[in-house]
N, C-alpha and C positions, 0 to 999 in steps of 0.2 A: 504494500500500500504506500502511495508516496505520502511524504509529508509537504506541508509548506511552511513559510517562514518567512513574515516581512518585518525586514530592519528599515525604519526611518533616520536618518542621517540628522539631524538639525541641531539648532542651535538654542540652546533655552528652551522657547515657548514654541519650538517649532516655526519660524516665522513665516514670510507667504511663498519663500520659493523651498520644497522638501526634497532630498536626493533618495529615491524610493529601491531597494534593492530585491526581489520574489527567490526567495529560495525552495528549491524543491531534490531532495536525494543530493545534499549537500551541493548541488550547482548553482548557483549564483547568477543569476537574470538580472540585469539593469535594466528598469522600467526608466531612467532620466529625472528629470527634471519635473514634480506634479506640482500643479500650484493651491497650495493650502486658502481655504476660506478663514478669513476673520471674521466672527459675527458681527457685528453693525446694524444700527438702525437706519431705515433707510427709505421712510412709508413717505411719502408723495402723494400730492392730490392727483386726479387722473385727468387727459386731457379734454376729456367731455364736461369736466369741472369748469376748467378752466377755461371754455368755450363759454361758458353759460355767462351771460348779462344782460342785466337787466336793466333798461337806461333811466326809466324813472326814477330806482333805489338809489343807481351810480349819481344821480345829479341831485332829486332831494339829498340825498345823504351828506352831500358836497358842500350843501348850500350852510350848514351851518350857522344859523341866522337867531338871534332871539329877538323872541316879536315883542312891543311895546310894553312894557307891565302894566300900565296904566289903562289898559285894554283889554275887554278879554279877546283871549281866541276866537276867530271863525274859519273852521278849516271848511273851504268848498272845494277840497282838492282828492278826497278819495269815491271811489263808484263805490261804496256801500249805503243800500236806502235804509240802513237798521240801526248809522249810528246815534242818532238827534229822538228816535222811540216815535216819533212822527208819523210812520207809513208804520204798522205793526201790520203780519200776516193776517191772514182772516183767519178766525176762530175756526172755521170747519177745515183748515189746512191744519192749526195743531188738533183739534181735535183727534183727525185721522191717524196721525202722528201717536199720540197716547194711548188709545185702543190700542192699535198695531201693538207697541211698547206693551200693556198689561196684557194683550194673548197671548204673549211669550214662544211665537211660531216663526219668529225672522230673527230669533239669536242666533244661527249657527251660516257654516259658507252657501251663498250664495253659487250658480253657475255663473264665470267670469264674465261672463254676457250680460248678465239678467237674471232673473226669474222669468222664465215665457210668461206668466199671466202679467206681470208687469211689464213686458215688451208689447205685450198686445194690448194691454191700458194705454199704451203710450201709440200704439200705431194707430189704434181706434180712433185717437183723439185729434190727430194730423192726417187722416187719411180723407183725398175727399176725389172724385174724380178724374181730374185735372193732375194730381198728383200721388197716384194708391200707394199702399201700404200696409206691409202683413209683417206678425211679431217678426219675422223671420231679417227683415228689413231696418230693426233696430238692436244697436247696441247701448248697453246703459253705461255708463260712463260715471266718476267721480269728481264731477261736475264739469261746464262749461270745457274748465282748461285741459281737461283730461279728454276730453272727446277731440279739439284741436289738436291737442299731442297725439295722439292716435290715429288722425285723420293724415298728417304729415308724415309721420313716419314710414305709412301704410304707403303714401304715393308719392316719397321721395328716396330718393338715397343721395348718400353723402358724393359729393362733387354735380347735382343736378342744381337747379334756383325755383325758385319762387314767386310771384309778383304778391306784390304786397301792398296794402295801397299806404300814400302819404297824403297826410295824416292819417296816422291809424295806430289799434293797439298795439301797445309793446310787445306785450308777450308773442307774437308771431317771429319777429327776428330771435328773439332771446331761443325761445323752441329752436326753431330754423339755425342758429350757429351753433350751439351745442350739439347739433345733429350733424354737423360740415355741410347741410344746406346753404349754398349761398342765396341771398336776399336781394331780389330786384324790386324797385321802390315804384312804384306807377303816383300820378299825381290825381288827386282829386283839386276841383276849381271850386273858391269858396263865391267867387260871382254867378255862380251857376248851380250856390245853393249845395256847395259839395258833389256836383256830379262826377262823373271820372272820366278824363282826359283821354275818352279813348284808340286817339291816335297813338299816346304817346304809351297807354299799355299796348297795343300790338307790336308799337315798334319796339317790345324789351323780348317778344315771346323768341324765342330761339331752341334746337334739338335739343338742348337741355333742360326744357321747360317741364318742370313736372306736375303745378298745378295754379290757378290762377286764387287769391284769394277775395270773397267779396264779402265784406263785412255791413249787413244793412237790416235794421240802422243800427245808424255807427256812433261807435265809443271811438273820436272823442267828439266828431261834429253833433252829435242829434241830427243828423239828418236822415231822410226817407226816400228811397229812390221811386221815383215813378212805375209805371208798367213797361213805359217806351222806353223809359233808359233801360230797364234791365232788359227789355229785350235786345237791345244794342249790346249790350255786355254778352248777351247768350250769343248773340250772333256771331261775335269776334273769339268765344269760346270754339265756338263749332265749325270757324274755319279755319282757326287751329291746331281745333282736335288739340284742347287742353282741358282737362277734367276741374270742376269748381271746387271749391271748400265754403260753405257760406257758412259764416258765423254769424248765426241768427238768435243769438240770446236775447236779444230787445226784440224780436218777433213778436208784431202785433201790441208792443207799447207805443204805441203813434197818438199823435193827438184827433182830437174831431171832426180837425176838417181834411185829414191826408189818410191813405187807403193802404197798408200794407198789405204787399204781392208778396209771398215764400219765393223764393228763384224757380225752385224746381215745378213748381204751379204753370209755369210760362216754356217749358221747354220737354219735347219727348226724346232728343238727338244729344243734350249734353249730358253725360254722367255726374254725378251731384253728391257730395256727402254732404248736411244740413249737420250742424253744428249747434245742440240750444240746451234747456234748461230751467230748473227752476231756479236759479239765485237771482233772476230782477224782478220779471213777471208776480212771481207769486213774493217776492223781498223776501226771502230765508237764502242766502249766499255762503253762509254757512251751514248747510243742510249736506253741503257737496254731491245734488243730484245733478247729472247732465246726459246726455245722448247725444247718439248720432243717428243721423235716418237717411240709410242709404238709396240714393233714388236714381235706377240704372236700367231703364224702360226699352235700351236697346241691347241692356246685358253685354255693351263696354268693358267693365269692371268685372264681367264674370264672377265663377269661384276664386280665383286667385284675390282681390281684391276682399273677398268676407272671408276666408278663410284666413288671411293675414291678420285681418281686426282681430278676430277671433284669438290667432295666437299673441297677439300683442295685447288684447286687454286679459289674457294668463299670466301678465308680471307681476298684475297687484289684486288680482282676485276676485275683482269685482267693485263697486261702490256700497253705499252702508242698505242693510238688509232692511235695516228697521223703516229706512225712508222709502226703500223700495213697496214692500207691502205696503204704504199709502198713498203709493201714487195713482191709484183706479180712483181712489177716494176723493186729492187732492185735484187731479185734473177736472172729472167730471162730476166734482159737487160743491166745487167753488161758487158761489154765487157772481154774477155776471156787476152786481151793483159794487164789488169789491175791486173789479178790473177798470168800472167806472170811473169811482172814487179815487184810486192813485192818480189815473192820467189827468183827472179833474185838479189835482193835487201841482201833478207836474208842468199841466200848460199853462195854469195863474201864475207858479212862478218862473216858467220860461218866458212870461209876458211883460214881466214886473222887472224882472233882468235885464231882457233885451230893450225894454223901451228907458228904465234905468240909464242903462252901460250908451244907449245908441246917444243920450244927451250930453253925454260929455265930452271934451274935445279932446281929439287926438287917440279914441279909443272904434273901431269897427266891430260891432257885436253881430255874428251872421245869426240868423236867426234860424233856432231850431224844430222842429215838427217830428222830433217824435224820443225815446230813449231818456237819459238823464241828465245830457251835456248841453252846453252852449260854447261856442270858439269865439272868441274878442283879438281882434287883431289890433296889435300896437304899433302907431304912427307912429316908430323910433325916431325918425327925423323933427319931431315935435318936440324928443326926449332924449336929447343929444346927450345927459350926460349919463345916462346906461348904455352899455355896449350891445346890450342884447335881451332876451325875452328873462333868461335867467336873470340878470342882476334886477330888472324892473319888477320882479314878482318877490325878489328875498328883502328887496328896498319898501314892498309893500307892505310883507311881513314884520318888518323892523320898527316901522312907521305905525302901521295902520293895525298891527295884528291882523292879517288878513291872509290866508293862504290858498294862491289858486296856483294851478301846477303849468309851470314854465309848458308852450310844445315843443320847446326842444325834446321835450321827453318822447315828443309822436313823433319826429323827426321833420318840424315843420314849426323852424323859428319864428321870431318876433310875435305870436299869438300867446295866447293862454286860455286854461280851458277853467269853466266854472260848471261846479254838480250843483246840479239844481234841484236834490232831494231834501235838499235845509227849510225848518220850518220860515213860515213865507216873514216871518220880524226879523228873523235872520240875516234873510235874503235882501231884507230893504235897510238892515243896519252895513251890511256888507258892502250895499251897493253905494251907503253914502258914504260910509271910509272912502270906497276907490274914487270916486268926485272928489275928496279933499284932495289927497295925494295927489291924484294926478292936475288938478288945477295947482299944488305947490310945484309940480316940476316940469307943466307943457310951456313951451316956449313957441311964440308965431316965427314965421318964417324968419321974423329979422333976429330976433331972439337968438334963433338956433344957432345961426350964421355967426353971430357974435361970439356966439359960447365957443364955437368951432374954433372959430380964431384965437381965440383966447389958450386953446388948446397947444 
């Protein structure tokens, strides 16, 4: 039987280079030179980490600023309608909510999809002719943002792009770069009411084009697109043969006199994933319900596109159980006077804002019809001694205690965007800080010119 035998040569602790010797029946093998491990730490964040940003955090967080003491706060700078207690859910959404919770029959996992009767709660309720839909057609998501991630992942891969519109929400790029999606920016025209420029999105579409995205209505404008614009949108889809993403979480919060169209309602040739939710509509954001409803009437997207969803909403298991068992409840016994009353809620003070903000000089307030936003565009040349939409909103908050969020953050400077879920004394204590301020710091044309010089 042979034997073996290894002599290591080193020095002390063994250091990192060992002279290794194999013996066997006393013969002697030089195995050379092996190179010894050190242990070491040596943990790293990973590069999908460090893809991820978020431009809102990166520039609030930047700003740094403390607002007036002599003031109080009024932030109109976050999309939550639940902070001010102002809009509270309708009693028959929590209700549904509590049952569910005392039957004690949605504690355990969920199928990472859904519950079918809760996918088919949900198809029932968006299904209508024009654009059908069976449970099979929806995935349930953990909320809004989770149905987005899901929707890109499924119809991009890393080195494809994107269209994105500008102005528009963050989280699209932030998702899209951490994924090595790169981000093409389309422009929306605020003279046109937010519509989108759509010369200037065709001219981005290119073979690496993986999906177009249309946000309506949109977070940050409040705007509502027409019938005829989206059908212009679908048309430049479908001669590109680029599949949509529509993130329609303000779906059907429009005001009284403007008509929202779902995308997919207007089109049987483009493939569609519908992106929505309960965090505005019904105000529970933190409930973390969303879906997606995929609408693929020429079966484009085939298997391969559901079965993808499929295995990518298996990362996290699903959304919460308990909110799922009330959504038959919560969609179809919400009272219609509840859906009333918010938007009644929201177009006094989108009225009271914009006729506010449009009196004051050197401020452009576009006027919004539908969602929770309004965009104010700043006549910087009035306001020569701010560089930019950032310093004019941290100089507000210093001033005035007043916090509306720079668009630099949408990637669509010199405006700022104001939430208009704040109770309406709020909204009219808000709106006369920003009157002072900005009569302390507008300058007329000769004004300007002077400061300039001076500069």
């Amino acid at each position: 039987m042979d034997s073996y035998l290894i002599q290591v040569n080193g020095h002390g602790d063994h250091g990192p280079m060992l002279d290794v010797h194999l013996k066997t029946n006393g013969n002697s093998i030089s195995l050379g030179k092996v190179k010894g491990r050190k242990p070491r730490w040596a943990v790293r964040a990973s590069e999908m980490s460090k893809k991820t940003f978020n431009p809102v955090r990166a520039i609030v967080d930047s700003m740094k600023v403390e607002p007036n003491p002599k003031k109080a706060m009024i932030s109109l700078s976050l999309g939550d309608p639940t902070v001010f207690g102002n809009l509270p859910t309708n009693d028959e959404v929590t209700r549904a909510v509590k049952e569910v919770l005392d039957s004690g029959r949605y504690n355990g996992y969920a199928p990472s999809v859904g519950y079918q009767s809760c996918r088919e709660a949900v198809a029932t309720y968006y299904n209508c002719p024009e654009a059908p839909l069976e449970a099979q057609d929806v995935i349930l998501t953990s909320g809004c943002s989770q149905a987005i991630e899901l929707a890109l992942a499924v119809l991009a891969n890393p080195g494809q792009n994107i269209l994105v519109p500008r102005p528009g929400f963050s989280l699209y790029k932030t998702l899209a770069l951490s994924m090595g999606i790169e981000v093409k920016l389309y422009n929306l025209l605020p003279e046109k009411a937010w519509e989108i420029d759509l010369k200037h999105l065709e001219s981005l579409v290119d073979e690496k084009t993986a999906c177009l995205i249309v946000n309506n209505p949109s977070n940050p404008c409040g705007s509502v697109f027409s019938k005829s614009h989206l059908q212009k949108i679908l048309a430049v889809a479908s001669r590109q043969c680029v599949p949509i993403l529509a993130d329609e979480i303000y779906g059907d919060m429009v005001f009284a006199d403007c008509k929202y169209e779902p995308i997919a309602t207007l089109s049987t040739n483009v493939p569609i994933l519908s992106c929505g939710g309960l965090a505005k509509r019904w105000l529970v954001p933190g409930w973390r319900m969303g879906w997606i409803l995929i609408h693929d009437r020429r079966d484009i997207f085939g298997n391969e596109i559901r079965d993808g969803l499929l295995r990518l909403s298996q990362r996290i298991l699903g959304p919460c159980t308990v909110v799922q068992g009330a959504l038959e409840r919560i969609l179809h016994r919400t009272p219609p006077e509840f859906y009333h009353n918010t938007l009644s809620i929201l177009k006094s003070n989108a009225d009271l804002c914009y006729a506010a903000l449009s009196a004051i000089p050197g401020l452009q307030p576009v006027r919004p019809a539908g969602a929770m936003y309004l965009m104010v565009e700043i006549e910087m040349e009035h306001f020569p001694e701010f560089e930019n939409d950032v310093e004019f909103t941290e100089r507000l908050i210093s001033e005035q205690s007043v916090f509306c969020l720079p668009a630099t953050c949408f990637e669509y400077p010199n405006f700022f965007r104001v939430v208009i879920t704040v109770p309406e004394e709020m909204i009219l204590e808000a709106c006369s800080r920003i009157q002072e301020f900005c009569e302390m710091h507008y300058q007329g044309a000769e004004g300007a010119q002077d400061l300039e010089c001076d500069k």
